[in-house]
N, C-alpha and C positions, 0 to 999 in steps of 0.2 A: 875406753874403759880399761883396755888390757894393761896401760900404763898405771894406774892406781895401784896394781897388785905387784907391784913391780919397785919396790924403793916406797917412800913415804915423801913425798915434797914438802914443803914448809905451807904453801900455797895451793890451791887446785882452781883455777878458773874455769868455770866453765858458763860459756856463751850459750845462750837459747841451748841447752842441751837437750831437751824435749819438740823442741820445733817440728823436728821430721819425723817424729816418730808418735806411733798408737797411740792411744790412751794406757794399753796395756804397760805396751813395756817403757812408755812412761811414767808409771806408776813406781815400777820395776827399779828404774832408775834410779827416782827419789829418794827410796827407799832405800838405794844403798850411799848417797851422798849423804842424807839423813842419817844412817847408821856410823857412819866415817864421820861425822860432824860428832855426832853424842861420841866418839872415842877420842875427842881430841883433833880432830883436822877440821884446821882454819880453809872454807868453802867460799868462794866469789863466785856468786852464781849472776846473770845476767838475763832480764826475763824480760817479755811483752805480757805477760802471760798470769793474771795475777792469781791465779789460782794454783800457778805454779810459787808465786812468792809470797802467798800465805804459808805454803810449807815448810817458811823458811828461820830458824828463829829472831830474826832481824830482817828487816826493810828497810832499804835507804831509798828514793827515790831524786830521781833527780829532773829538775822541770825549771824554764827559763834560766839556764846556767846557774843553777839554785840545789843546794843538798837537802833532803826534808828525810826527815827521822816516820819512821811509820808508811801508813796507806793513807793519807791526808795529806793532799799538798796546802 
């Protein structure tokens, strides 16, 4: 996270970013990707997790080498 405040990328991927951590400070987290997303930063976020990408405002999923728009494959 120390990188974010540090320059503005065009991009921010982030992988399971929540995987290893609490509930708390995965909350924590969201909330400031969520917060960087509403100012203008483009977010690739990468989940299992889908209560994590309901938080998200877009879902792509992807299933049988297939892209699907939403939580509905």
């Amino acid at each position: 996270m120390h990188e974010l405040w540090h320059g503005k990328p065009e991009i921010i991927l982030a992988d399971e970013p929540t995987g290893a951590l609490d509930s708390k400070t995965s909350n924590e987290l969201m909330e400031v990707l969520q917060r960087l997303n509403e100012e203008g930063q483009t977010i690739i976020l990468i989940t299992h997790d889908i209560n994590v990408a309901r938080k998200a405002s877009r879902i792509v999923r992807i299933a049988d080498g297939k892209l699907y728009e939403g939580e509905e494959v």
